[in-house]
C-alpha positions in Angstrom: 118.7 -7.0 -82.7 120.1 -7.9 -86.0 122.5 -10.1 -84.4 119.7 -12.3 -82.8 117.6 -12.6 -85.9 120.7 -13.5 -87.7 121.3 -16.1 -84.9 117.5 -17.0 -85.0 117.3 -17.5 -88.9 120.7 -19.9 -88.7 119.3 -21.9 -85.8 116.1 -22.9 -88.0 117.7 -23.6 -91.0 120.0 -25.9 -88.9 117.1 -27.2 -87.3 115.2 -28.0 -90.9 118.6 -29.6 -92.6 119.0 -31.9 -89.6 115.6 -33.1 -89.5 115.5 -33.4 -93.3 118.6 -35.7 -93.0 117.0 -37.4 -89.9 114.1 -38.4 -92.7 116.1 -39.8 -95.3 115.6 -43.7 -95.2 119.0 -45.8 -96.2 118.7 -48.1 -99.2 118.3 -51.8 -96.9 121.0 -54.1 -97.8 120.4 -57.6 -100.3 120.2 -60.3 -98.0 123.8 -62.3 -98.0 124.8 -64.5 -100.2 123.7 -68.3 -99.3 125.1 -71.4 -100.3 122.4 -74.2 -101.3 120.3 -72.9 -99.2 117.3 -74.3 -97.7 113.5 -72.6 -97.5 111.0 -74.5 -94.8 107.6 -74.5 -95.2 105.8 -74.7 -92.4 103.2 -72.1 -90.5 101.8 -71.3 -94.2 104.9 -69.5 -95.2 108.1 -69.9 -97.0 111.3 -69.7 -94.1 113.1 -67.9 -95.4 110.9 -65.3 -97.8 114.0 -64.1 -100.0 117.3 -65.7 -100.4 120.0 -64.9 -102.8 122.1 -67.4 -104.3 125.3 -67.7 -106.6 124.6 -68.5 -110.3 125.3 -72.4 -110.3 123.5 -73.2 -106.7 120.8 -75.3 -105.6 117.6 -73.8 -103.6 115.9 -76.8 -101.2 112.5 -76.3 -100.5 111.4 -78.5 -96.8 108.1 -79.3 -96.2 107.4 -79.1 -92.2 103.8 -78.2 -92.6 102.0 -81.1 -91.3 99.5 -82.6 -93.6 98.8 -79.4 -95.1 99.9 -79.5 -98.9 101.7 -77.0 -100.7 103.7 -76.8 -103.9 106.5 -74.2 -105.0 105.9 -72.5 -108.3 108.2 -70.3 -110.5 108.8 -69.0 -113.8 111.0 -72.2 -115.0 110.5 -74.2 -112.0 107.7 -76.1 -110.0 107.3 -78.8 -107.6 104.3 -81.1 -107.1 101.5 -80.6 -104.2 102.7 -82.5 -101.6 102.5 -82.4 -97.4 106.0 -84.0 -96.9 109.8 -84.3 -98.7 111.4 -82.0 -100.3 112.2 -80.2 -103.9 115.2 -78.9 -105.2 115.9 -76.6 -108.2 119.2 -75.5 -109.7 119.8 -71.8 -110.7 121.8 -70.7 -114.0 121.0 -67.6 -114.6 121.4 -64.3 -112.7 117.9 -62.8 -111.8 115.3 -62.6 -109.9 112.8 -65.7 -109.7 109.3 -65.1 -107.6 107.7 -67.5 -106.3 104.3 -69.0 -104.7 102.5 -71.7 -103.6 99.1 -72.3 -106.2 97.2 -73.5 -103.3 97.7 -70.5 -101.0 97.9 -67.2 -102.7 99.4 -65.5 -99.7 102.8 -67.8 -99.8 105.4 -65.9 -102.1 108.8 -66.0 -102.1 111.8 -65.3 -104.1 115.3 -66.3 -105.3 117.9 -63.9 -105.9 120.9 -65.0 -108.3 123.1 -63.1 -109.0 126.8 -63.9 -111.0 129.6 -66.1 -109.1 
């Protein structure tokens, strides 16, 4: 009898750790790193969301939104309202630069740059 609550009590314990370890949720990874890369805007939204960049590189935003206007907006940075063209801006500094469009509070996006 001992021997089977001795079993009993090992098989739970086993049971708990694996579903405790079963739980645990893996830090995601940084998006790679992307060189001058371009953001569309189109559908309301900024394609991609988050891109990270080498200190040094260019971000192009695209406008593909039909005659809807947007603008791109950041601490340091800004483009003017506009439905069609294009905006560049030049990163020096390693950090992390949000984003948004003013007209659309639900556009965000950010720039990751981190040190070449």
């Amino acid at each position: 009898m001992r021997q089977h609550k001795t079993f009993t009590l090992f098989t739970v314990l086993a049971l708990t750790l694996l579903l405790a370890a079963c739980g645990e949720s893996t830090p995601s990874a940084p998006p790679p790193v992307s060189e001058s890369p371009t953001v569309t805007i189109a559908d309301m939204r900024f394609t991609p969301d988050h891109v990270t960049i080498v200190a040094g590189d260019t971000v192009t935003w695209v406008w593909d939104d039909g005659s809807t206007p947007h603008d791109v907006s950041g601490d340091g940075f800004a483009s003017d309202v506009q439905s069609e063209g294009s905006f560049t801006h030049t990163f020096d500094d390693a950090g992390s630069y949000p984003y948004v469009c003013t007209l659309h509070s639900g556009m965000k996006g950010t720039v990751t740059v981190v040190e070449g």
